[in-house]
C-alpha positions as CSV (number, residue, x, y, z in Angstrom):
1,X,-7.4,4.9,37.8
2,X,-8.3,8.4,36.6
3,X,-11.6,7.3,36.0
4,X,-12.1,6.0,39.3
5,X,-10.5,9.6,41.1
6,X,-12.5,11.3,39.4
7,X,-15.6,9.3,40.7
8,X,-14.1,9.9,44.3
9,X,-13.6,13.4,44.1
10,X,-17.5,13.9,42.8
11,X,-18.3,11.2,45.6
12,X,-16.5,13.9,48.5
13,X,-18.3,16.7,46.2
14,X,-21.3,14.8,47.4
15,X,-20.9,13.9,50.8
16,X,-19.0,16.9,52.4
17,X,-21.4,19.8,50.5
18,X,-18.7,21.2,48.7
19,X,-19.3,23.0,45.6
20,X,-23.0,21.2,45.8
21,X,-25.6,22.7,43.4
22,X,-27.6,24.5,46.2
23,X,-24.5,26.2,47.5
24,X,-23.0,27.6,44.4
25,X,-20.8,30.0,46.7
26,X,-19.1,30.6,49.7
27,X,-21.5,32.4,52.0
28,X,-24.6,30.5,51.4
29,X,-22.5,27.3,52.2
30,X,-21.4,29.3,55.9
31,X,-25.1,29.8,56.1
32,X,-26.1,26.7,56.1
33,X,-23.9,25.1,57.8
34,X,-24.4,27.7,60.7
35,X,-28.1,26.6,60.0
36,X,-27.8,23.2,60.6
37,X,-25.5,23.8,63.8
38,X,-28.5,26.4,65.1
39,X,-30.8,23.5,64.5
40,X,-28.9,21.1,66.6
41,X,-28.2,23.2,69.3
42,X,-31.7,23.8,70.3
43,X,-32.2,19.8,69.6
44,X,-29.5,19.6,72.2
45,X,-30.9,21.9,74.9
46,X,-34.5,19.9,74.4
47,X,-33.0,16.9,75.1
48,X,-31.0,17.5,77.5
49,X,-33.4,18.4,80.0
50,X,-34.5,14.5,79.4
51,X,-31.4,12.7,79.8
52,X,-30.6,11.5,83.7
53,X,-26.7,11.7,85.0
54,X,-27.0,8.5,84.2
55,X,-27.0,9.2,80.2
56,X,-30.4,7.0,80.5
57,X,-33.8,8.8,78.4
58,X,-36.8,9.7,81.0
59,X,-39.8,8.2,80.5
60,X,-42.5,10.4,79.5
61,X,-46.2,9.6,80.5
62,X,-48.3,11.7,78.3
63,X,-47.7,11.8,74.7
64,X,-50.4,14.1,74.0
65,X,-48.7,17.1,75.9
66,X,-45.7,17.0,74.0
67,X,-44.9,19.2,70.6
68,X,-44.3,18.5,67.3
69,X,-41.3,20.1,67.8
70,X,-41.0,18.0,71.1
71,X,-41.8,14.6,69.2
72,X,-39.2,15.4,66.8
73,X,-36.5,15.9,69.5
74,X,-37.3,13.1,71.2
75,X,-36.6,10.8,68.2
76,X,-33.1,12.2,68.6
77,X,-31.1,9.1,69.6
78,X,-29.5,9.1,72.6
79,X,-28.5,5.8,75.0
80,X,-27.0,3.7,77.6
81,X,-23.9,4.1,75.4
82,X,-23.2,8.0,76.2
83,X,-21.1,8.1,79.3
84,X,-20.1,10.2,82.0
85,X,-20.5,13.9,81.3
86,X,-19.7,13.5,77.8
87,X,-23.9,13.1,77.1
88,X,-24.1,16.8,78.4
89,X,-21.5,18.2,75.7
90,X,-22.2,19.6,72.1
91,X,-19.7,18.7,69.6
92,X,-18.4,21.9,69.9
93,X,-18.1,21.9,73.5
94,X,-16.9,17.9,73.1
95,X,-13.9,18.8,70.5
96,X,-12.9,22.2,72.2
97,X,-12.7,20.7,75.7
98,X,-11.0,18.1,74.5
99,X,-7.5,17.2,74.8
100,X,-4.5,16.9,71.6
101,X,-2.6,13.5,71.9
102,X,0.4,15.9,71.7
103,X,-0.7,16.9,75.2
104,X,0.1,13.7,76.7
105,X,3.5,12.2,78.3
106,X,4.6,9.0,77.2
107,X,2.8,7.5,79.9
108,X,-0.4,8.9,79.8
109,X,-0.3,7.8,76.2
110,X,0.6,4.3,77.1
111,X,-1.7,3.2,79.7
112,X,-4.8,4.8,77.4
113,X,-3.7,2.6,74.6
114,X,-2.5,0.3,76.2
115,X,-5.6,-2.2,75.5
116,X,-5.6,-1.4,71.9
117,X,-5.2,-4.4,69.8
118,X,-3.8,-2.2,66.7
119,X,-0.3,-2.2,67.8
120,X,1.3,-0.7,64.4
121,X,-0.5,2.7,65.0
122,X,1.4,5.2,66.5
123,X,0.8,8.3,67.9
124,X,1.7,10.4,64.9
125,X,-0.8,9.4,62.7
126,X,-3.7,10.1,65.8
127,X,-2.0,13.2,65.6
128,X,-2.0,13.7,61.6
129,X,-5.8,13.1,61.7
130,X,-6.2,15.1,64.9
131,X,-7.4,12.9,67.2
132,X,-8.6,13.9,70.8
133,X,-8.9,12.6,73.8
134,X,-12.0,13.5,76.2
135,X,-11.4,15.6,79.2
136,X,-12.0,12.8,81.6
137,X,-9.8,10.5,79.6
138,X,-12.4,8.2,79.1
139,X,-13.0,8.3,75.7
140,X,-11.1,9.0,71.9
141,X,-12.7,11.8,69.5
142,X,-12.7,11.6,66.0
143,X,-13.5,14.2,64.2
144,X,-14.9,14.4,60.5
145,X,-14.6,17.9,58.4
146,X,-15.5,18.7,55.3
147,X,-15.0,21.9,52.8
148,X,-15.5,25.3,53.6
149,X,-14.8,27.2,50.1
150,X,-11.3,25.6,48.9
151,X,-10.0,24.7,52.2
152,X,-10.8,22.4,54.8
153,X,-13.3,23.7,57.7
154,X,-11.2,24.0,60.7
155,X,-13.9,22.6,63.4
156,X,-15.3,19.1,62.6
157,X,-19.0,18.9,61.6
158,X,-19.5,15.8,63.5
159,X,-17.6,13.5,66.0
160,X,-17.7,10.0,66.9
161,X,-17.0,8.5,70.5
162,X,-15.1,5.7,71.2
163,X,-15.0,4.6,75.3
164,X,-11.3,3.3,76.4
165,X,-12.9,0.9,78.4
166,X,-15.6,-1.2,76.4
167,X,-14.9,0.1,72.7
168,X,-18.5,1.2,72.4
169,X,-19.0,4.0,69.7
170,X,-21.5,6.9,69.1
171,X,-21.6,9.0,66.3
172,X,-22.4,12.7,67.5
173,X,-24.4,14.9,66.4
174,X,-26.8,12.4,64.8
175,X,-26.2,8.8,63.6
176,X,-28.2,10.0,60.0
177,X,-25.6,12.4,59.6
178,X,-23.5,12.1,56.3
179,X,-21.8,15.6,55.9
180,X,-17.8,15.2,56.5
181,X,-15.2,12.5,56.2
182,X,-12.4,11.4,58.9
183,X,-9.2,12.3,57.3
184,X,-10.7,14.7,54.9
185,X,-8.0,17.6,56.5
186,X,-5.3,15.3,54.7
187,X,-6.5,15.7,51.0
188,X,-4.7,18.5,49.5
189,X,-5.5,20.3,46.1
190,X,-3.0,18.8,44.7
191,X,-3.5,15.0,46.3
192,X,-4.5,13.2,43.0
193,X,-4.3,9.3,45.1
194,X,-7.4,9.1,47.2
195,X,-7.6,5.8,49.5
196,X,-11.4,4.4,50.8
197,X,-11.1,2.9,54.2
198,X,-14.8,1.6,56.3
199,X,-13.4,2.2,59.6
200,X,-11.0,4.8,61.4
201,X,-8.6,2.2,62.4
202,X,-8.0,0.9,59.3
203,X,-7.4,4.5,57.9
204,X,-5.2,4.9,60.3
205,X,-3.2,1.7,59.9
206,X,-3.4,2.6,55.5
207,X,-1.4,5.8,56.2
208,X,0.9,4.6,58.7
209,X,2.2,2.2,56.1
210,X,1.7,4.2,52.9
211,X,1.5,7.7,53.5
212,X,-1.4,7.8,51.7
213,X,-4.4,10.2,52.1
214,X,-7.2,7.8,53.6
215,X,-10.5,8.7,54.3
216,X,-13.4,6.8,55.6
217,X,-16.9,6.0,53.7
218,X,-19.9,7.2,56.1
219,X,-21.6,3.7,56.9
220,X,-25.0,5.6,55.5
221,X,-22.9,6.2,52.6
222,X,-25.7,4.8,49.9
223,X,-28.7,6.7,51.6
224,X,-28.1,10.6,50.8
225,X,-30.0,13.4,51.0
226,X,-32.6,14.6,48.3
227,X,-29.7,17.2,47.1
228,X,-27.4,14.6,46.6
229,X,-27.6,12.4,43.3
230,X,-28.9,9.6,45.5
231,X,-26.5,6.3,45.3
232,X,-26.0,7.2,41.0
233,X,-22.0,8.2,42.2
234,X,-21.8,4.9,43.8
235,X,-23.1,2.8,41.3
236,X,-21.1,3.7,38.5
237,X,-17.9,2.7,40.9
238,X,-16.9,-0.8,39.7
239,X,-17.0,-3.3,42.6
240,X,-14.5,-6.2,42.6
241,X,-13.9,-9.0,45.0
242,X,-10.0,-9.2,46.5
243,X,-8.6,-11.8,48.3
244,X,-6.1,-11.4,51.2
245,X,-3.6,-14.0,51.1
246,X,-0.5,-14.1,53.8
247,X,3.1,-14.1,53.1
248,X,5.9,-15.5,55.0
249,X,8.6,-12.8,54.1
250,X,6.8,-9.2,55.7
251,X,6.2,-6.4,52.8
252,X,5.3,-3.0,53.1
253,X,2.6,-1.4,52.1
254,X,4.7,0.7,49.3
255,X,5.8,-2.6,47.9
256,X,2.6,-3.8,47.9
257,X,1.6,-0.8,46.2
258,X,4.8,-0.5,43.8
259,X,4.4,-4.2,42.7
260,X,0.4,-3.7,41.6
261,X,-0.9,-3.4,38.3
262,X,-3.1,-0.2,37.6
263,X,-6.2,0.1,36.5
264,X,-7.0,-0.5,32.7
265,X,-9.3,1.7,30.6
266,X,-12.5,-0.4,30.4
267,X,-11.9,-0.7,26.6
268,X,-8.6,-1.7,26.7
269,X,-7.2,-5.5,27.9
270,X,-3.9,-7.3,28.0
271,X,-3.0,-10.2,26.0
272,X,-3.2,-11.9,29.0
273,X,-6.7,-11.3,29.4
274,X,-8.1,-12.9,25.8
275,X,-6.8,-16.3,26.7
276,X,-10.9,-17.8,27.0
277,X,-11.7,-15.5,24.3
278,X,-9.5,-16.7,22.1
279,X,-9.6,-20.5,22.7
280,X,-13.3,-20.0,22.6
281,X,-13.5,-18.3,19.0
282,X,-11.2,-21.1,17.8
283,X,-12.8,-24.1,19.0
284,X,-16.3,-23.2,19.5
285,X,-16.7,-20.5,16.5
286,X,-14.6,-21.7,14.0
287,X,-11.9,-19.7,12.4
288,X,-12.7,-20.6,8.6
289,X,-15.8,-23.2,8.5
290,X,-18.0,-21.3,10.8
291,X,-20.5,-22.9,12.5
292,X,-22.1,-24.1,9.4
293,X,-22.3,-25.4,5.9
294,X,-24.4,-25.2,3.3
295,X,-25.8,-28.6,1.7
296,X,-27.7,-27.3,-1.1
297,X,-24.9,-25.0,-1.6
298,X,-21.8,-27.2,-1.2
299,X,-19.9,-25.5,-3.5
300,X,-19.6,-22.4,-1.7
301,X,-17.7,-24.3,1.4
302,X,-14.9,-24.6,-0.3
303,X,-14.7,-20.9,-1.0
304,X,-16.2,-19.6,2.2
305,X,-16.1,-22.2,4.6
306,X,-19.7,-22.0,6.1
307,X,-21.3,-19.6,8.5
308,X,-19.2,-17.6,10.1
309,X,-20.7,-15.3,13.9
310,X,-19.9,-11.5,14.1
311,X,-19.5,-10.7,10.1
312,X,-21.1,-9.1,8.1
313,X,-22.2,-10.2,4.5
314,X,-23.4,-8.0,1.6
315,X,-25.7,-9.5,-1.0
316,X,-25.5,-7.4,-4.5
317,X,-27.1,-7.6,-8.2
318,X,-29.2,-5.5,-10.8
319,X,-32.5,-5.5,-10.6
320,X,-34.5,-8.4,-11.0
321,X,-31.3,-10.6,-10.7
322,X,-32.7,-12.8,-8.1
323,X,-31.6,-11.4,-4.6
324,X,-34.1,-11.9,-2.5
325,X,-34.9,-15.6,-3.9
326,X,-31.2,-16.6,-4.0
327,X,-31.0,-15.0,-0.2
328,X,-34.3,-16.6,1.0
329,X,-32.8,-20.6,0.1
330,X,-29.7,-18.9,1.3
331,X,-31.0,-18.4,4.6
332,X,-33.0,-21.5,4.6
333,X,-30.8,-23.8,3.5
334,X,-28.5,-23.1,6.9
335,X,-32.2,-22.9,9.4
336,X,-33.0,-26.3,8.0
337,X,-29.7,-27.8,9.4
338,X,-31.6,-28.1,13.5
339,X,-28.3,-29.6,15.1
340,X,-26.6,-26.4,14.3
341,X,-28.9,-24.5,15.4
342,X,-29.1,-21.3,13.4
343,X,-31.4,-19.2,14.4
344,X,-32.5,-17.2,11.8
345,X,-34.2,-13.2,11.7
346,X,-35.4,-11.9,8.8
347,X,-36.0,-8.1,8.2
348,X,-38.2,-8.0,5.2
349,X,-39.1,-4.3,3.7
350,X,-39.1,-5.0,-0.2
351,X,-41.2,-8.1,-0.1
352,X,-44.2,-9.0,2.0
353,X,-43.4,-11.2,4.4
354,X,-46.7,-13.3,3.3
355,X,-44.7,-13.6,-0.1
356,X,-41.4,-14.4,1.0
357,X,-42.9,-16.9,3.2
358,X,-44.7,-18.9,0.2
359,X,-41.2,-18.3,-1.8
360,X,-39.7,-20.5,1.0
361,X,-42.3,-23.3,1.4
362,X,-41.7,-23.9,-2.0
363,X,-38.0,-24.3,-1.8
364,X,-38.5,-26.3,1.4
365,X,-40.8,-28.6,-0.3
366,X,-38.9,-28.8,-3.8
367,X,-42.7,-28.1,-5.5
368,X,-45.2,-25.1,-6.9
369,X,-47.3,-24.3,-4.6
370,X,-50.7,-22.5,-6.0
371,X,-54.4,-22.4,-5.3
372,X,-54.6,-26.1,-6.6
373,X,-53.2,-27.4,-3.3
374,X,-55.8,-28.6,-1.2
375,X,-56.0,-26.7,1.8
376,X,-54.7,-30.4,3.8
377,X,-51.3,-30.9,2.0
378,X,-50.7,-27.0,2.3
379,X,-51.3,-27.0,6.1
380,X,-49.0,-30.3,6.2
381,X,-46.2,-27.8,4.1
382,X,-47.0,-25.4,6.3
383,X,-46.3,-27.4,9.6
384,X,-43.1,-28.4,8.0
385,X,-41.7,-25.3,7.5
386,X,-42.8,-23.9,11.5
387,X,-41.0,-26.4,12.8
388,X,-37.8,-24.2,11.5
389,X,-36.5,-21.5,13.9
390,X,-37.7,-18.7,11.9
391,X,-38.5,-15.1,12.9
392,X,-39.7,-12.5,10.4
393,X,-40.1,-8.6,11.7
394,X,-43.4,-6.9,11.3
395,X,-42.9,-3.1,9.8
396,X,-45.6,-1.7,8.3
397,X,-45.8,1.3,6.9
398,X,-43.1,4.3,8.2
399,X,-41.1,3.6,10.9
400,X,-37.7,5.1,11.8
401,X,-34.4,2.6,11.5
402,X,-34.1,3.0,15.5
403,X,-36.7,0.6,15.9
404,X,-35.5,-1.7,13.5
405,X,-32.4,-1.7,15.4
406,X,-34.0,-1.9,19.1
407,X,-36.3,-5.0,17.7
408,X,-33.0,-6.7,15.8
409,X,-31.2,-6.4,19.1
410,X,-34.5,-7.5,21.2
411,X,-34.4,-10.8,18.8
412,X,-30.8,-11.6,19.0
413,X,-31.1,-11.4,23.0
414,X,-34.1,-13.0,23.8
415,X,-34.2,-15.5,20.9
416,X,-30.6,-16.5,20.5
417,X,-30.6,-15.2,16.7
418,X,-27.3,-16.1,14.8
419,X,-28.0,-15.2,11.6
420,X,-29.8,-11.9,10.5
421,X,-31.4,-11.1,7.0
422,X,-32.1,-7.6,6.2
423,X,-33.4,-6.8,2.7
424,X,-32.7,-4.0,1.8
425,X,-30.2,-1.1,2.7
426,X,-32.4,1.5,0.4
427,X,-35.6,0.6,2.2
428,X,-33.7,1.3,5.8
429,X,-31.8,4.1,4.4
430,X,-35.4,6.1,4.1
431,X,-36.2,5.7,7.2
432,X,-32.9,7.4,8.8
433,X,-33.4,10.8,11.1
434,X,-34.9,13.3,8.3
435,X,-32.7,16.2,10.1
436,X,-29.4,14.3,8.0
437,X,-29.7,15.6,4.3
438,X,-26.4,14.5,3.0
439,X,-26.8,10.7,1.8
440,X,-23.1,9.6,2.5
441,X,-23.9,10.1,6.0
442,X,-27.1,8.5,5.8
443,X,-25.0,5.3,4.6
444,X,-22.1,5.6,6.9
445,X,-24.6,5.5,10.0
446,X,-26.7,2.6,8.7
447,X,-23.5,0.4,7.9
448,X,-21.9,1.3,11.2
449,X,-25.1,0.5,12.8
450,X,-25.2,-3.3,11.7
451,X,-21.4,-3.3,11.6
452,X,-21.6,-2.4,15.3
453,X,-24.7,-4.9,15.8
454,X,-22.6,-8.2,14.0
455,X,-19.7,-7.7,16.2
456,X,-21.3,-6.7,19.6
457,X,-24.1,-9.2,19.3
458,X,-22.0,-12.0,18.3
459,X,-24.2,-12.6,14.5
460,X,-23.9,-13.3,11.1
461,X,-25.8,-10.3,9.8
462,X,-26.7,-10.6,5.5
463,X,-27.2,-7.4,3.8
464,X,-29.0,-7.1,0.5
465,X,-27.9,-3.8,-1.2
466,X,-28.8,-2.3,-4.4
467,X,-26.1,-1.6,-6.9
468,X,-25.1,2.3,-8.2
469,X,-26.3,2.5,-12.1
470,X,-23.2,1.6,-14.2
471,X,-22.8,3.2,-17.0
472,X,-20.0,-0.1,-18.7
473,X,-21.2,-3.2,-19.9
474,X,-23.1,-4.0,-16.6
475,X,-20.4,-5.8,-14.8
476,X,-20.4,-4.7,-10.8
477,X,-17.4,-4.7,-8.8
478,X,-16.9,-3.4,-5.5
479,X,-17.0,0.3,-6.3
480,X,-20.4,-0.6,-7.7
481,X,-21.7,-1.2,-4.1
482,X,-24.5,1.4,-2.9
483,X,-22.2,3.3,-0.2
484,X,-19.2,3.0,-2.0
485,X,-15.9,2.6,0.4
486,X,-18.3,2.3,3.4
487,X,-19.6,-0.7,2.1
488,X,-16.4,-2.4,1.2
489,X,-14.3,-1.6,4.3
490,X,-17.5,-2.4,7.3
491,X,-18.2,-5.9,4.8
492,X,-16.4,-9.1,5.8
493,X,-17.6,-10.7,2.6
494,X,-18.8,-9.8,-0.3
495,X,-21.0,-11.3,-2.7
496,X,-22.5,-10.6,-6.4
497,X,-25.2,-11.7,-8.4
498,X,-23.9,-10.7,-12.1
499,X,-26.0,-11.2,-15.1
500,X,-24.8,-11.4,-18.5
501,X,-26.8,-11.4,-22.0
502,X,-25.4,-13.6,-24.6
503,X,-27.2,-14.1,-28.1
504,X,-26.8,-18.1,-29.5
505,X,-26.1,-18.7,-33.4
506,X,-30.1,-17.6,-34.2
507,X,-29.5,-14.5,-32.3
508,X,-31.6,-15.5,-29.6
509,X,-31.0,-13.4,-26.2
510,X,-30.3,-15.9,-23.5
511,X,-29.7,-14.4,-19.7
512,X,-27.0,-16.1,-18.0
513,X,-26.1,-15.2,-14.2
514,X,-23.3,-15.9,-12.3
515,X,-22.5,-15.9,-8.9
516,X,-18.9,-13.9,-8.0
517,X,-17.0,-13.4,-4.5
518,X,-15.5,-10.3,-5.0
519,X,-14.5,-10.3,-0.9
520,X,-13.8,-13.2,1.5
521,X,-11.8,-11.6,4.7
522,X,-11.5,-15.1,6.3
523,X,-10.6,-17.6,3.7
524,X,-9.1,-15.5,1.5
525,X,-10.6,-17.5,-1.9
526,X,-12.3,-15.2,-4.5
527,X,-14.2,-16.1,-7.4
528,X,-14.3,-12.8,-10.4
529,X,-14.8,-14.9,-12.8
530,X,-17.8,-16.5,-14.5
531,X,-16.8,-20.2,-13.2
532,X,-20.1,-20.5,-10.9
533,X,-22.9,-20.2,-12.8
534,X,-26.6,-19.7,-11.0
535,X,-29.6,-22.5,-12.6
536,X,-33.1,-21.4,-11.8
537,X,-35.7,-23.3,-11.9
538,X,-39.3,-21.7,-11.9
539,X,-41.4,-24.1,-10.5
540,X,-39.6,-24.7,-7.1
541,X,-38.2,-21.0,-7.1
542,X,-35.1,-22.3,-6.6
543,X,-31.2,-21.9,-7.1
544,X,-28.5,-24.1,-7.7
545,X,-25.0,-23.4,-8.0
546,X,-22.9,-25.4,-11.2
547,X,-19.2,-24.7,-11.3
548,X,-17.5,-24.8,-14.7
549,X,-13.9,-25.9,-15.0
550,X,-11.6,-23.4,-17.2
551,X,-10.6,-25.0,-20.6
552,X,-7.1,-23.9,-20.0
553,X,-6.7,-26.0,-16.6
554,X,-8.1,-28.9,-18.9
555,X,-5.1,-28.8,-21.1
556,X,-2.9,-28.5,-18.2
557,X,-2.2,-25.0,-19.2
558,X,-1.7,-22.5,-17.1
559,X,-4.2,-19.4,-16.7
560,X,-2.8,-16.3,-18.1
């Protein structure tokens, strides 16, 4: 509700002049509204000359003898729809001669509104927004003001006619003319409650039943002048549709007003509200298995479920551990599944995306793939594996993480990505705004970037980040994570490639590596142990998960 008074008082800023950015201060706005009331004048004088007692235009029959200053007065409107002497009158002269509704008996009043179909207006709220009547009784005049300094301006800047007999109306001085609102000389300084009415009567009718300030929209409203920030203060006004629906029992407008719910803050929304939202993310999005599972994988749904929209994963492990391969079947392994439909993005800065492509036809096609494959059977693999909704980003060279982010957002929109790969955070974090020295804000901003972009966007975004140097045996844990707390609070899960070196009874070195879940916010099962171990095999470039059952749960011990 604030939001939207605030919009309305810069919107009567706008309109009525005051406080306007070419009239900083109180005499130059006098001067030009004197101006503008010079300029009308003589507009009024030219024109009058022209206009029979009829209020009908004479017809002029040479063009050429007539002025610019002539041509631009006769463009002037002025019609049939002027009557009686009132066509002869300046809004001055029109509001000055006119008379107060206070003026009139009780049966004056009556037989001049006695054909008005708006019964439930009385005569104190013509008088509250100083309503006159013409002097031959022909006509209503209501008057719109505007500011002059911090008060109202006593004299209206324009008028509008409305005969008694026919209803016809005529906006005076000008029908272009925006400057002033009727009832403006209600709102007060300390008036925080601002109604919008579209016509005078239903202002009228608003304040007789609420007390309200009401004020009515020019109906030129959206077509300022230059000054004026053009229809920007109308546009950032929320529209909504409401519906009028009758009631047999009459309520006032204060009830009405008493019994309605206010305006949230656009980031805030009742309970009442996430109904759709929620059923949705239950049904359609899946509260544990996601929207998909792995096959080659299967192990892993029973600890994570599947994929899972709006988290977001990090990959970690030392060096030369295996991320990007173990990621790269990761990834493809879900794409592969077309029912699902898993769109997938990969961000590629470590590896070429000419490499990581071959890595994957490979693992698609459960073979090595080397020079030796005729050129046929390698365009055959090739078709098999763009047939897969795959998108790979194109950064060469330096670019600035902004434009990652614009093109990962392009991609999600236009494409209908669901799952984003970005390898790696160290490659991304280099390419943050070189004004920010201090590398903890560096990783803040890029986690809260892609933290911001998996819950907005509605993906499953995978990180691959580089572990901290360890100076223990080499096992990572969640401190271990480059960015520290950042990392493990913005991550929904959290996964780690861990390698360990074991010597066998020769003293042979063999490398063993292990695949751990040190955080799963949705399902809640981790795995710190060394129970799921990672096979590689060379020639497919390939990984496969085995799971080794504990000794202790085969003696039907328990675990320490």
């Amino acid at each position: 509700l604030m939001a939207l008074v605030q919009k309305t008082a810069a919107f009567f800023s706008a309109v009525t002049g005051y406080k306007s950015k070419l009239f900083p201060d109180r005499r130059s706005r006098l001067n030009h509204l004197k101006h503008n009331r010079r300029i009308l004048q003589r507009r009024w004088n030219e024109n009058k000359n022209r206009i029979s007692t009829s209020g009908k235009i004479q017809k002029i029959n040479s063009e050429s003898v007539l002025s610019n200053q002539q041509r631009n007065a006769r463009n002037f409107k002025c019609s049939t729809l002027l009557f009686g002497d009132i066509a002869n009158c300046l809004p001055d002269e029109l509001w000055n001669d006119g008379l107060s509704v206070e003026m009139l008996s009780s049966k004056e009043w009556h037989k001049l509104t006695s054909a008005f179909t708006q019964k439930h207006i009385t005569r104190r709220s013509f008088q509250k927004y100083q309503v006159r009547i013409s002097k031959d009784k022909n006509a209503m005049i209501f008057p719109s003001f505007t500011h002059f300094g911090e008060e109202c301006y006593p004299v209206p800047v324009s008028v509008k006619l409305v005969s008694l007999t026919d209803f016809k109306e005529i906006p005076l001085p000008s029908v272009a003319s925006t400057r002033g609102l009727f009832g403006f000389n209600l709102i007060m300084s300390i008036s925080d409650v601002v109604v919008l009415a579209l016509s005078e009567w239903e202002a009228m009718f608003l304040f007789e039943k609420s007390g309200l300030p009401v004020v009515v929209l020019p109906k030129n409203c959206l077509q300022f002048e230059n000054e004026v920030a053009h229809s920007s203060l109308i546009k950032g006004l929320s529209i909504y549709d409401y519906y009028t629906r009758s009631s047999k029992s009459e309520v006032s407008v204060p009830q009405c007003l008493a019994q309605s719910m206010r305006m949230l803050h656009p980031c805030i929304s009742p309970i009442g509200d996430l109904r759709s939202t929620v059923f949705d993310y239950i049904y359609r999005q899946g509260v544990t298995k996601g929207i998909a599972q792995w096959n080659r994988f299967h192990i892993l749904n029973s600890y994570l479920g599947g994929l899972r929209l709006g988290e977001l994963t990090i990959v970690s492990g030392p060096t030369g551990c295996g991320k990007t391969t173990f990621i790269s079947l990761y990834s493809l392994d879900l794409c592969e599944q077309l029912d699902k439909q898993i769109n997938t993005l990969w961000c590629s800065f470590e590896v070429s995306t000419a490499r990581l492509v071959h890595v994957m036809m490979q693992q698609l096609n459960c073979r090595k793939i080397d020079e030796t494959i005729p050129e046929r059977e390698l365009e055959i693999m090739y078709n098999k594996l763009s047939l897969l909704p795959l998108y790979f980003t194109k950064f060469n060279g330096s670019f600035e993480f902004r434009e990652v982010v614009e093109a990962i957002e392009h991609h999600v929109e236009i494409y209908d990505i669901r799952h984003v790969v970005v390898d790696n955070l160290q490659f991304l974090a280099g390419a943050v705004d070189q004004m920010i020295s201090d590398r903890f804000t560096v990783q803040d901003r890029v986690f809260s970037e892609f933290r911001r972009i998996a819950t907005e966007r509605n993906v499953h975004l995978t990180l691959v980040v580089h572990p901290r140097k360890e100076l223990d045996s080499g096992q990572l844990s969640l401190n271990s994570l480059y960015g520290g707390v950042k990392a493990s609070q913005e991550a929904d899960n959290v996964y780690v490639l861990q390698v360990k070196r074991e010597f066998d009874a020769l003293g042979i070195p063999k490398i063993h590596r292990y695949f751990q879940i040190l955080k799963n916010r949705r399902m809640g099962e981790l795995e710190m142990s060394n129970r799921l171990e990672l096979k590689f095999n060379h020639d497919t470039v390939s990984h496969r998960i085995v799971r080794h059952v504990d000794p202790v749960f085969i003696k039907g011990k328990t675990a320490p």
